[in-house]
SEMIKE-399124 format. One record per residue (C-alpha): residue number from 1; residue in three letters; x, y, z. Coordinates in nm, 4 decimals. Last residue first. Layout:
SEMIKE-399124
SITE / seq / type / xx / yy / zz
SITE / NUM / ALA / X / Y / Z
...
This chain:
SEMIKE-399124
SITE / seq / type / xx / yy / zz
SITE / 274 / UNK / 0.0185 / 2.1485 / -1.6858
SITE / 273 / UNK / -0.3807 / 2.1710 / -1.6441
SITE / 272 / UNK / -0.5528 / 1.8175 / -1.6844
SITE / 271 / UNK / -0.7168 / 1.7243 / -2.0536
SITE / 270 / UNK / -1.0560 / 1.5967 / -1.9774
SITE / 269 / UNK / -1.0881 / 1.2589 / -2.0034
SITE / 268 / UNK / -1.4202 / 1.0826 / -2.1730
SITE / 267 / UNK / -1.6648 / 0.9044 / -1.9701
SITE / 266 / UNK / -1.6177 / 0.5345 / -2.0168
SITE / 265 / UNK / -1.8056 / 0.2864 / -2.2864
SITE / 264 / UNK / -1.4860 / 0.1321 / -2.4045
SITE / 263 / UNK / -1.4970 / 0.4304 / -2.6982
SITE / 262 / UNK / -1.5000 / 0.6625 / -2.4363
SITE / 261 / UNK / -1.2032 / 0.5478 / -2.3005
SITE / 260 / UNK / -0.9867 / 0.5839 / -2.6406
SITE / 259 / UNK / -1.0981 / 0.9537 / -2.7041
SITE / 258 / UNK / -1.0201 / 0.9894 / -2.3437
SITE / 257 / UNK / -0.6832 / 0.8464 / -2.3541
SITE / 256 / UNK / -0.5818 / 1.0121 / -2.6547
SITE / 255 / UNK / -0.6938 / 1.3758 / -2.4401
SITE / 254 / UNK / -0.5103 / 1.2694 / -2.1603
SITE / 253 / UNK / -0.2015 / 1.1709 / -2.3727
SITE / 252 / UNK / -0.2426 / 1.5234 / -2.5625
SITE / 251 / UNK / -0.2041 / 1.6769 / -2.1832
SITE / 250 / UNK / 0.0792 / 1.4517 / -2.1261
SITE / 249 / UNK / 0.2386 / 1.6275 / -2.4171
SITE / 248 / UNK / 0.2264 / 1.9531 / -2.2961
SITE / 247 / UNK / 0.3477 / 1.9023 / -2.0146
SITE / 246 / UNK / 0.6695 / 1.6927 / -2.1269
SITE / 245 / UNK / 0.6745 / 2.0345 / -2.3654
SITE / 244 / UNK / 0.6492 / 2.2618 / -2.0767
SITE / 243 / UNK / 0.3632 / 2.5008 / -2.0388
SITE / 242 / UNK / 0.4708 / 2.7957 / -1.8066
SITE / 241 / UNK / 0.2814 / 2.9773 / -1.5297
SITE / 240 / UNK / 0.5042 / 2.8228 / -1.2470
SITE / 239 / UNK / 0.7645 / 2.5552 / -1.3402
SITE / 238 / UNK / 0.7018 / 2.2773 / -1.1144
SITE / 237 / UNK / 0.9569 / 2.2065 / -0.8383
SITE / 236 / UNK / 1.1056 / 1.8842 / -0.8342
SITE / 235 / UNK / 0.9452 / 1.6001 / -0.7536
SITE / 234 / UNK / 1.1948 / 1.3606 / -0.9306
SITE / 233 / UNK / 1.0220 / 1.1947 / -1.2014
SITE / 232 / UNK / 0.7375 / 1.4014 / -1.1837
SITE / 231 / UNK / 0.8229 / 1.7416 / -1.1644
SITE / 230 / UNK / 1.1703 / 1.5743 / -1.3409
SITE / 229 / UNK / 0.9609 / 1.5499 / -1.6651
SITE / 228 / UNK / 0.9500 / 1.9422 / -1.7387
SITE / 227 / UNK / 1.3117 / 2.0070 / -1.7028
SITE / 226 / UNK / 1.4189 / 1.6696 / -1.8705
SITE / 225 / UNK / 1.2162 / 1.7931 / -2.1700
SITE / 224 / UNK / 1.2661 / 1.4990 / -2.4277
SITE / 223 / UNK / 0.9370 / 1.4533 / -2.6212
SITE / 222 / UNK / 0.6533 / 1.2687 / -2.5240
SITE / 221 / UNK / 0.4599 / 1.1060 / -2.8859
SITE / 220 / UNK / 0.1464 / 0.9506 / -2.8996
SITE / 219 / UNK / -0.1497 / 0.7011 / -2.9203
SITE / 218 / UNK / 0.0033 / 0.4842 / -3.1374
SITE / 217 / UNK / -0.1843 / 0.1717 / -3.2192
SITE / 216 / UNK / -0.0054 / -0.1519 / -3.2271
SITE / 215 / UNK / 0.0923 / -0.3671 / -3.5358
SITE / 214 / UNK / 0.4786 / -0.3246 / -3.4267
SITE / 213 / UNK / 0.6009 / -0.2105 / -3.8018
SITE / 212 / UNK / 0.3245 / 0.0031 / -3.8446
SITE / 211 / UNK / 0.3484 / 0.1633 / -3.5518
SITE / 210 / UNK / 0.7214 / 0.2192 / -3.5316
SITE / 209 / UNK / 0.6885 / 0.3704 / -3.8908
SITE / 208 / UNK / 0.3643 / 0.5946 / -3.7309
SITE / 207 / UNK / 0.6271 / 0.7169 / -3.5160
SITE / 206 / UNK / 0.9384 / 0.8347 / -3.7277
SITE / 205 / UNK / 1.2216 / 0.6344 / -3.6860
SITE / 204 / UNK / 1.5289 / 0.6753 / -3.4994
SITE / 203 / UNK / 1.9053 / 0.6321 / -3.6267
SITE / 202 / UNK / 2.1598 / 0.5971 / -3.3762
SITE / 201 / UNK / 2.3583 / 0.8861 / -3.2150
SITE / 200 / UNK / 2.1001 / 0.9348 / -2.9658
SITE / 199 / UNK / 1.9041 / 1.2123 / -2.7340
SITE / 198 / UNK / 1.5524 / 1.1101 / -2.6191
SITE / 197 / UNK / 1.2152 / 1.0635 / -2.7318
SITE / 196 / UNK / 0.9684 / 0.8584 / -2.5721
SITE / 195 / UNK / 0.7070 / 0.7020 / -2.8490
SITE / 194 / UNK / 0.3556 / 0.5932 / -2.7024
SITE / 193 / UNK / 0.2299 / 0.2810 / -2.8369
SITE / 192 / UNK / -0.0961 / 0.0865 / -2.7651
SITE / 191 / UNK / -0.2358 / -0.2330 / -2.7267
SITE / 190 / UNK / -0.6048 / -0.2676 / -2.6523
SITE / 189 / UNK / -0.6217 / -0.4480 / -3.0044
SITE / 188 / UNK / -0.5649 / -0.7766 / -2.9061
SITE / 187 / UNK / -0.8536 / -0.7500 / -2.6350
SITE / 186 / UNK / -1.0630 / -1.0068 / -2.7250
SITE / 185 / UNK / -1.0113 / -1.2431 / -2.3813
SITE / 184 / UNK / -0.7877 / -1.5098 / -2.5569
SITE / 183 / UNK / -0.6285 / -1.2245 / -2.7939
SITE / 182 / UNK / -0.4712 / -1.0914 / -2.4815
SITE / 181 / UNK / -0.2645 / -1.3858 / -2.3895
SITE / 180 / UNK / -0.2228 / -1.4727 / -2.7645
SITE / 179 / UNK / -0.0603 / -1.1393 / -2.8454
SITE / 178 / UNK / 0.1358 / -1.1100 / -2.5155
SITE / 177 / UNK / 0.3028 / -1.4763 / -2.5450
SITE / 176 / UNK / 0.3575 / -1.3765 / -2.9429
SITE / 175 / UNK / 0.1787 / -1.4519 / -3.2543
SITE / 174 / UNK / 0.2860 / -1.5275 / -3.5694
SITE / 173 / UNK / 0.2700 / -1.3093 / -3.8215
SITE / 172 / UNK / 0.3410 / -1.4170 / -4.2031
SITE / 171 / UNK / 0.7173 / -1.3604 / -4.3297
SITE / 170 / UNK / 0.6888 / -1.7685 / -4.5246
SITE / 169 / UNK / 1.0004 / -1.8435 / -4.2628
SITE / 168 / UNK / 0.8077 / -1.7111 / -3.9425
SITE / 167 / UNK / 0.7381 / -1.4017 / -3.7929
SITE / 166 / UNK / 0.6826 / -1.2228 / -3.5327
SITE / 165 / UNK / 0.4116 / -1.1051 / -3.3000
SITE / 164 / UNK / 0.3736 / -0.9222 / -2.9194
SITE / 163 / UNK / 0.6262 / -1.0194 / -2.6658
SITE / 162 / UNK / 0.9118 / -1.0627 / -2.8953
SITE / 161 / UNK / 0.8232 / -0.7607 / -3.1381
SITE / 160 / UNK / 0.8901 / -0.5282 / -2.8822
SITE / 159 / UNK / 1.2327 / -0.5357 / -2.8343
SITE / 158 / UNK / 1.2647 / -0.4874 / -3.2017
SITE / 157 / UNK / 1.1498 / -0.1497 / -3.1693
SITE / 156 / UNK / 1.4276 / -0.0570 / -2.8744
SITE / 155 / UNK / 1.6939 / -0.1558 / -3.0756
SITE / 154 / UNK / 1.5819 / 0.0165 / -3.3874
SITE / 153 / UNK / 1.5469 / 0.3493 / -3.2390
SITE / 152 / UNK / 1.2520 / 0.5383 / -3.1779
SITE / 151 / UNK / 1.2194 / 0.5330 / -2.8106
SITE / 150 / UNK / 0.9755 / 0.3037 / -2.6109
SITE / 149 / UNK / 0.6503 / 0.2773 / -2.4098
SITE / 148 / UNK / 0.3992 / 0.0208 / -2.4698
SITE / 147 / UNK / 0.0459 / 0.1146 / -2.3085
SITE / 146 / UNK / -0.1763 / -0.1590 / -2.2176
SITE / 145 / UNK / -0.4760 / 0.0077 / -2.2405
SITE / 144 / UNK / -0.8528 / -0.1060 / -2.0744
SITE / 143 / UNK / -0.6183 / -0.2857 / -1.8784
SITE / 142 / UNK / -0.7812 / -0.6387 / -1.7254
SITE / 141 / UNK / -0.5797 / -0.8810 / -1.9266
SITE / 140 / UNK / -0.2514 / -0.7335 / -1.8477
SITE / 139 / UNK / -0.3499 / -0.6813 / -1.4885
SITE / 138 / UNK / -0.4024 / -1.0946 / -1.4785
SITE / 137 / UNK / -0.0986 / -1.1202 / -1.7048
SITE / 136 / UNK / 0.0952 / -0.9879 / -1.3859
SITE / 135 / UNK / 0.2790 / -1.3112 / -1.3938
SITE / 134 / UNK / 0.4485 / -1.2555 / -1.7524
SITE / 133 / UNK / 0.4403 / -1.5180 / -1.9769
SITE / 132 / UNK / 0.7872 / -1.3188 / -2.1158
SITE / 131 / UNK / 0.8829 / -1.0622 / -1.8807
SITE / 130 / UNK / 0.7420 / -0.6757 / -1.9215
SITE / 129 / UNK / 0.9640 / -0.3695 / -1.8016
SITE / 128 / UNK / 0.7965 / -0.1543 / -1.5278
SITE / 127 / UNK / 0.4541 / -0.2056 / -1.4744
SITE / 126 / UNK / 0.3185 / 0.1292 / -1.3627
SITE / 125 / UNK / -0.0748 / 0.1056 / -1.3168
SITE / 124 / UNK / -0.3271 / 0.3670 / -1.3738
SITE / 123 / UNK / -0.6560 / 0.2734 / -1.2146
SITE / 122 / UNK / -0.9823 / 0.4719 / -1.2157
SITE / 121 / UNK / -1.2057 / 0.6047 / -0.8705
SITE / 120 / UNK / -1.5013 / 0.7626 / -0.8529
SITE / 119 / UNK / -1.6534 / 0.5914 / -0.4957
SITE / 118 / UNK / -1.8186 / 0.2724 / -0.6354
SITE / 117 / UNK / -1.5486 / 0.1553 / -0.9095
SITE / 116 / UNK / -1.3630 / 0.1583 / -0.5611
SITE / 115 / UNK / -1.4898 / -0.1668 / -0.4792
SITE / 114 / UNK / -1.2721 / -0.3114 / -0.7498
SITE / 113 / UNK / -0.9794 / -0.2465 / -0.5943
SITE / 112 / UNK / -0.9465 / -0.5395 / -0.4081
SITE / 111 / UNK / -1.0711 / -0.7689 / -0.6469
SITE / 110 / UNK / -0.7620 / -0.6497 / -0.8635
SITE / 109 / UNK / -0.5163 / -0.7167 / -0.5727
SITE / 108 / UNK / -0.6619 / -1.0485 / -0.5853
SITE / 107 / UNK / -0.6005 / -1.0956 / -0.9572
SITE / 106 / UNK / -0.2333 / -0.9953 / -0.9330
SITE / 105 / UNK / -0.1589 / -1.2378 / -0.5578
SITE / 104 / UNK / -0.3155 / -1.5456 / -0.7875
SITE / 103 / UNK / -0.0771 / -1.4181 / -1.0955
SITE / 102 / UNK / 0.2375 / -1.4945 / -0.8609
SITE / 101 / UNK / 0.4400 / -1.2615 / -0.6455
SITE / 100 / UNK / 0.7132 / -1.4277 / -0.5314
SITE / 99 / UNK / 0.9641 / -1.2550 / -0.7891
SITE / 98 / UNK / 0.8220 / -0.9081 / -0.6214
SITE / 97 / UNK / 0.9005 / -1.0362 / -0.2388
SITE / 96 / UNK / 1.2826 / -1.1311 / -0.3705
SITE / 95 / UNK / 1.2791 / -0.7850 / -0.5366
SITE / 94 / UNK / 1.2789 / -0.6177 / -0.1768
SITE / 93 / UNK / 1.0059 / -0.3461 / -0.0218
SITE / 92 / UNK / 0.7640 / -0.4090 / -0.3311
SITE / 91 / UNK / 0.5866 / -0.1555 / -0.5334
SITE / 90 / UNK / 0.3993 / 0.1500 / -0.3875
SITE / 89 / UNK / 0.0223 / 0.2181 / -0.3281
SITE / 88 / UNK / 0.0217 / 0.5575 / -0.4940
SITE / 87 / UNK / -0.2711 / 0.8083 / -0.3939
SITE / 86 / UNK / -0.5088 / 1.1041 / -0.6032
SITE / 85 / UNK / -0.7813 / 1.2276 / -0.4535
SITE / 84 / UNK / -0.6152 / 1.5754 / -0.3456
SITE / 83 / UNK / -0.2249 / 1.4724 / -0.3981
SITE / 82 / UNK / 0.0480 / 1.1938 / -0.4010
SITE / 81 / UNK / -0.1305 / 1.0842 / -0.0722
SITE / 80 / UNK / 0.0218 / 0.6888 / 0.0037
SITE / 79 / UNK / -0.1724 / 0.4140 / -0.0289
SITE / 78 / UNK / -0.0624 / 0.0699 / 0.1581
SITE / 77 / UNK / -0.4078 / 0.0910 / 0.4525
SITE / 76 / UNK / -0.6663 / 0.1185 / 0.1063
SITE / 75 / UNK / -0.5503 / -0.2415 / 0.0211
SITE / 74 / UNK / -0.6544 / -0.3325 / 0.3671
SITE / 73 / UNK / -0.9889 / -0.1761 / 0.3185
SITE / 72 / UNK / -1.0544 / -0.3112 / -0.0119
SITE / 71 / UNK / -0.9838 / -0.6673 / 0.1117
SITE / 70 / UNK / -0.7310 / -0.9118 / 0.1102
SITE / 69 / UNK / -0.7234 / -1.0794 / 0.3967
SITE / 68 / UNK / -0.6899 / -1.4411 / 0.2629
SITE / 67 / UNK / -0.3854 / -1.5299 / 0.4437
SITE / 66 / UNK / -0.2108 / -1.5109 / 0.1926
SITE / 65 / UNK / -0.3226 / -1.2154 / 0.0405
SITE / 64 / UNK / -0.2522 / -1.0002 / 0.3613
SITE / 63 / UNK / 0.1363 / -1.0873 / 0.3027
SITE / 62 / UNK / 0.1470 / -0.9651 / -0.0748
SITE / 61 / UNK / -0.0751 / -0.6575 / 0.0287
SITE / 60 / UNK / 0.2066 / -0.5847 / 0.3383
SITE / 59 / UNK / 0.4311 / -0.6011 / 0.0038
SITE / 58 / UNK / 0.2845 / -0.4356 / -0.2232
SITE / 57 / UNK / 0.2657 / -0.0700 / -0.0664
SITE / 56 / UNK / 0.3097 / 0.0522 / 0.3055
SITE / 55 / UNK / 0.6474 / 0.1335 / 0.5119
SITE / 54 / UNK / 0.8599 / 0.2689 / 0.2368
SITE / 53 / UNK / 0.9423 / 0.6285 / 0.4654
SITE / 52 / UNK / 0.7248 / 0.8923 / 0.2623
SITE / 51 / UNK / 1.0327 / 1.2312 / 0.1962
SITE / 50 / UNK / 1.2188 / 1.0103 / -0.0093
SITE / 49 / UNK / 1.1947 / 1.2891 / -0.3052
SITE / 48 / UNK / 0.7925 / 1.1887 / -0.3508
SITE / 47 / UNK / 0.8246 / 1.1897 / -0.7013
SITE / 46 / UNK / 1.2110 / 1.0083 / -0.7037
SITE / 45 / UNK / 1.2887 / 0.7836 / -0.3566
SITE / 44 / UNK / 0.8858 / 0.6943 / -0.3025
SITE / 43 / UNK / 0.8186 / 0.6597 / -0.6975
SITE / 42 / UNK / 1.1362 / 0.4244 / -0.7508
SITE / 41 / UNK / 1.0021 / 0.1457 / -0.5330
SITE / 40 / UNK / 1.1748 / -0.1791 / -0.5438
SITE / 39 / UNK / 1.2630 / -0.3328 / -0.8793
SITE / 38 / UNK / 1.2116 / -0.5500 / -1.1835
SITE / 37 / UNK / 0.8542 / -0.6075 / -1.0308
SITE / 36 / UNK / 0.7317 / -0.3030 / -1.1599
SITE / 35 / UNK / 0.3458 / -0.2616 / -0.9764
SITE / 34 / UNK / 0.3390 / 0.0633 / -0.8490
SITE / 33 / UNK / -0.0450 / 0.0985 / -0.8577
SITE / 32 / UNK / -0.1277 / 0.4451 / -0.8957
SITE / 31 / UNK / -0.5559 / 0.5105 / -0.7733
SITE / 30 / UNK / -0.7167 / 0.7907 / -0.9451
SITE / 29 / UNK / -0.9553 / 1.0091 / -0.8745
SITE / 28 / UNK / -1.1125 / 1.1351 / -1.2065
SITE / 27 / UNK / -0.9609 / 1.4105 / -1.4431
SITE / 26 / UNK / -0.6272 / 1.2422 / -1.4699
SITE / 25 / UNK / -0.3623 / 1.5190 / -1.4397
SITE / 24 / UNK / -0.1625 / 1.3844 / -1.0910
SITE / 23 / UNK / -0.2444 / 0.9962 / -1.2186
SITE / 22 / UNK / -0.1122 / 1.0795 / -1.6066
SITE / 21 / UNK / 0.2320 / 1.2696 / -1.4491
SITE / 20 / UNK / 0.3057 / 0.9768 / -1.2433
SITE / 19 / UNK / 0.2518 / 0.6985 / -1.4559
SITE / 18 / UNK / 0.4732 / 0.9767 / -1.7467
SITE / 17 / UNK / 0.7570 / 0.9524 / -1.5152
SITE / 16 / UNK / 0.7141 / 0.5736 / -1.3873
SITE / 15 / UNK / 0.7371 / 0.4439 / -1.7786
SITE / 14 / UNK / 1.0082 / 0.7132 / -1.8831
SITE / 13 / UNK / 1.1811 / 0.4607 / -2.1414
SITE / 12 / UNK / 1.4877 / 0.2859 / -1.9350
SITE / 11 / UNK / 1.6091 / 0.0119 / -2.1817
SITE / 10 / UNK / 1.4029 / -0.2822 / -2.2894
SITE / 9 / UNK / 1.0123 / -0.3840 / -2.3324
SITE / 8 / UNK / 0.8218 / -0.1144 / -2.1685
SITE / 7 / UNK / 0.5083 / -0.0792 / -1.9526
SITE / 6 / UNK / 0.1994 / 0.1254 / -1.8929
SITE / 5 / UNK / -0.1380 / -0.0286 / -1.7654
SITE / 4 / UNK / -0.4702 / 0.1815 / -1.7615
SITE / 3 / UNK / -0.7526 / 0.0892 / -1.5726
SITE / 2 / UNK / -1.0670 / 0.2468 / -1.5791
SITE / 1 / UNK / -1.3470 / 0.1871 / -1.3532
C-alpha cells in the first residue's frame, strides 16, 4: 500500500486541490484521508459543494480509538464516495477535537487502514499546514512521499527551511524537527517539492533554485489555472473534451509519482485521464 502525504509550510498553497485531483486520477483505489488539523473539513463544503452533511470522518474515528474500537471496519463506516473506488474519510467536526488528537490516535488510524493493503487500495493523505514536532509524525514517518507544497517566492521558501534544515554560524546544515524525525527511520530523502504557481508582485524563483536551496527533491510544477483547479477545489463542472493546464499537470504528478513508487518496490502509476 502506498501512502502519499501532502502538506505545506505557510500561506494557502493548493494542498486539498491537488489531494483531491491525485485520489480522483490515481490508477489504484484510493483511500483520501483528510487529515489538516488547522481546520474542519474543507473537502465536504468545496469538492463535494456541501452536498455530504459532515456526519462521518475523524472525529467518530477519534472517539472509537479510545475506547479501543478501532478497526478497519469502523474506519470504513467515516468514508464518504468521492467516486467509483475512490472515498474521503473527512477531517475533524471542530478544531478543539483535531488539537486532541495525539500521535497514539495517528498510528491507530494507520493500523486501521492497513487491512486494505489486501483489497487494492493506496493512501493519499491531505495534511494541511505542518506544526513543529508535529503529532501526525506517525503519518509523516509512514509516507512513501511527504510532498511539500509551496509557491516560488522567498517568503514561502524560507518557511520551509524551519521544519527541515538550517544553519548554523560556520553555514553547515543542521537539521530540523522534520529532518531528524524522518532521518531516524531512513527516510530523509522521501521529501519532495512540488511548486504552486500563482499571481504576485514579489520576485519568484525558478524551481530547481527552490530545490536546491531546500535540499528536497522536486517532483513538479502546477501552474495557476483557477478554471481547471476549481473541478476539484470546488466541484465545479469539468471542462468536457479539453486538457486544462491544472490537468495537465496532475497528470505529470501521476507520472513523478509512479517513477518514484516504483522505485519503493510499488507498481508504477499510470497517468489518469484529465
Amino acid at each position: 500500500m502506498a501512502i502519499l502525504l501532502l502538506a505545506s509550510t505557510a500561506g494557502a498553497p493548493g494542498v486539498s486541490a491537488a489531494a483531491v485531483a491525485l485520489a480522483m486520477n490515481w490508477a489504484k483505489p484510493t483511500i483520501l484521508v483528510e487529515a489538516d488539523t488547522s481546520k474542519t473539513s474543507s473537502i465536504i463544503p468545496g469538492a463535494l459543494r456541501g452536498q455530504v452533511y459532515h456526519r462521518t470522518g475523524l472525529t467518530e474515528a477519534a472517539v472509537a480509538e479510545q475506547y479501543g474500537a478501532l478497526t478497519a471496519e469502523k474506519l470504513w463506516e467515516q468514508t464518504v464516495e468521492l467516486g467509483p473506488q475512490k472515498v474521503l474519510i473527512p477531517g475533524f467536526k471542530s478544531l478543539q477535537g483535531a488539537a486532541g488528537a495525539a500521535p497514539h490516535f495517528w498510528r491507530s488510524l494507520l493500523d486501521a487502514l492497513r487491512p486494505y493493503e489486501r483489497t487494492g487500495y493506496d493512501v493519499i493523505i491531505d495534511a494541511g499546514r505542518l506544526q513543529v514536532a508535529d503529532p501526525r509524525i506517525p503519518l509523516l514517518r509512514e509516507a512513501d512521499s511527504v510532498t511539500i507544497l509551496a509557491d516560488p517566492t522567498l517568503p514561502s521558501i524560507a518557511s520551509i527551511l524551519p521544519h527541515w534544515q538550517s544553519r548554523d554560524q560556520q553555514r553547515q546544515s543542521t537539521p530540523e524537527w522534520l529532518m531528524g524525525a524522518l532521518s531516524e527511520v531512513g527516510h530523509a530523502g522521501y521529501v519532495n517539492l512540488v511548486i504552486t504557481e500563482r499571481p504576485t508582485a514579489q520576485e519568484t524563483w525558478p524551481g530547481h533554485e527552490v530545490a536546491k536551496l531546500t535540499g528536497l527533491n522536486l517532483l513538479g510544477t502546477i501552474p495557476w489555472d483557477p478554471k481547471g483547479a476549481a473541478t476539484y477545489a470546488l466541484g465545479a463542472a469539468s471542462l468536457r473534451g479539453q486538457r486544462t493546464p491544472y490537468g495537465r499537470a496532475i497528470g505529470a504528478l501521476l507520472h513523478s509519482y509512479g517513477e518514484l513508487l516504483s522505485t519503493r518496490t510499488y507498481t508504477s502509476i499510470q497517468e489518469g485521464q484529465q
